[in-house]
C-alpha positions as CSV (number, residue, x, y, z in Angstrom):
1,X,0.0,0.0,0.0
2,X,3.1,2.4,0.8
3,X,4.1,1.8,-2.7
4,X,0.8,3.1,-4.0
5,X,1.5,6.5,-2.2
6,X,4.9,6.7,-3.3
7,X,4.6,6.3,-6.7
8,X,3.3,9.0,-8.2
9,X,6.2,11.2,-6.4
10,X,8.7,8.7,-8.4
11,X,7.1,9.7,-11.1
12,X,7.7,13.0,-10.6
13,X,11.0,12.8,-9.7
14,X,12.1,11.2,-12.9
15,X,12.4,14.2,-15.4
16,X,13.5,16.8,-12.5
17,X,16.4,14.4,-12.2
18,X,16.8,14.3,-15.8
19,X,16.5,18.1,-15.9
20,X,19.2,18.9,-12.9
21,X,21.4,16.0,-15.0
22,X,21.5,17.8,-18.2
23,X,22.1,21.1,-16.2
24,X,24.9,19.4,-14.3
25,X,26.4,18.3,-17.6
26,X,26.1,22.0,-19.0
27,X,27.5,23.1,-15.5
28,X,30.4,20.3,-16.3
29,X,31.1,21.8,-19.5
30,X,31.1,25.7,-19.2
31,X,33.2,24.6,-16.0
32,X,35.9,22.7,-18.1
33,X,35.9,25.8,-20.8
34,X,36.0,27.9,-17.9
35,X,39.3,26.2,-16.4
36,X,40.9,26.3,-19.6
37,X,39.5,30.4,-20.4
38,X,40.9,30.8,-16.9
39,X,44.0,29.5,-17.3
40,X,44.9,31.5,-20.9
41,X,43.6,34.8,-19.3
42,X,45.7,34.3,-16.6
43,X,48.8,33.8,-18.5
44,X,47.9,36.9,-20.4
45,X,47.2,38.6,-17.5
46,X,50.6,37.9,-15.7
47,X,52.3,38.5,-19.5
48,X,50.2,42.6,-19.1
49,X,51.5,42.9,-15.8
50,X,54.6,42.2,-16.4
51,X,54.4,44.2,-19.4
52,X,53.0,47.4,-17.6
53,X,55.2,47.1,-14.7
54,X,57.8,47.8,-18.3
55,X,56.0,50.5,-19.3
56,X,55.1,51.9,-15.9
57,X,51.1,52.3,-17.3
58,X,49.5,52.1,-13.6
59,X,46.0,52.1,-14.7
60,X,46.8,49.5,-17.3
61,X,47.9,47.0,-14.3
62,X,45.2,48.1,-12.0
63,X,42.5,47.0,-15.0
64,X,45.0,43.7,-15.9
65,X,44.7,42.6,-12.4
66,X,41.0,43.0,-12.1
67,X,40.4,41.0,-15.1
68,X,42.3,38.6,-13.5
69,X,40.7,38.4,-9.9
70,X,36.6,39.0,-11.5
71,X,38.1,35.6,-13.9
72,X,39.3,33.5,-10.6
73,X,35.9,34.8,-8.8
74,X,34.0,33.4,-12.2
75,X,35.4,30.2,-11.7
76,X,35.0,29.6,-8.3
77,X,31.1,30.7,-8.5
78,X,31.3,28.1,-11.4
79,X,32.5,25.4,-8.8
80,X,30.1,26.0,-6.0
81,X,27.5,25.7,-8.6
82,X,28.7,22.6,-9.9
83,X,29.1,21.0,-6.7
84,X,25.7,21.9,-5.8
85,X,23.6,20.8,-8.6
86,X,26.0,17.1,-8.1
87,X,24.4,17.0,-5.0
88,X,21.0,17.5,-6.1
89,X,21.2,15.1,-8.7
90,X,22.3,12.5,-5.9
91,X,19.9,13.1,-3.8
92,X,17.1,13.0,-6.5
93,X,18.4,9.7,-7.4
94,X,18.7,8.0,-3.9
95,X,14.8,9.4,-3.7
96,X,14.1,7.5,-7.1
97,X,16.4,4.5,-6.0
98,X,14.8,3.5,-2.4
């Protein structure tokens, strides 16, 4: 009889765990691209820096460094929300599974 009850929520469950899935896989994705985005911009920002520290263009260095730092804060906002959304999906699926 408990089945009966439980059911339909299963039901439910079924394409909001397919839906946080394919969001965790777009998640996955822009984070991979993101890491490797990250990583270039970073070498290019350390390359300005170095290059405007040459050239003594303060304001240039201040803007380089920004880049860099709203980059790192992209990615890490990127991470939380990946980890997240893996947490959903496993908890969605233990609620499907048992």
């Amino acid at each position: 009889m408990m089945w009966l009850i439980k059911f339909p929520f299963r039901l439910l469950a079924i394409p909001v765990f397919l839906t946080a899935w394919l969001f965790l896989i777009v998640i996955k994705l822009l984070s991979y691209l993101g890491n490797l985005a990250g990583g270039l911009v970073i070498l290019i920002v350390a390359g300005g820096i170095i290059f405007y520290i040459y050239k003594m263009q303060w304001t240039n260095l201040f803007l380089s460094v920004l880049v860099g730092v709203l980059v790192l804060a992209a990615m890490f906002c990127a991470t939380i929300i990946e980890m997240t959304m893996e947490r959903i999906c496993t908890a969605i699926g233990d609620f499907i599974r048992y």
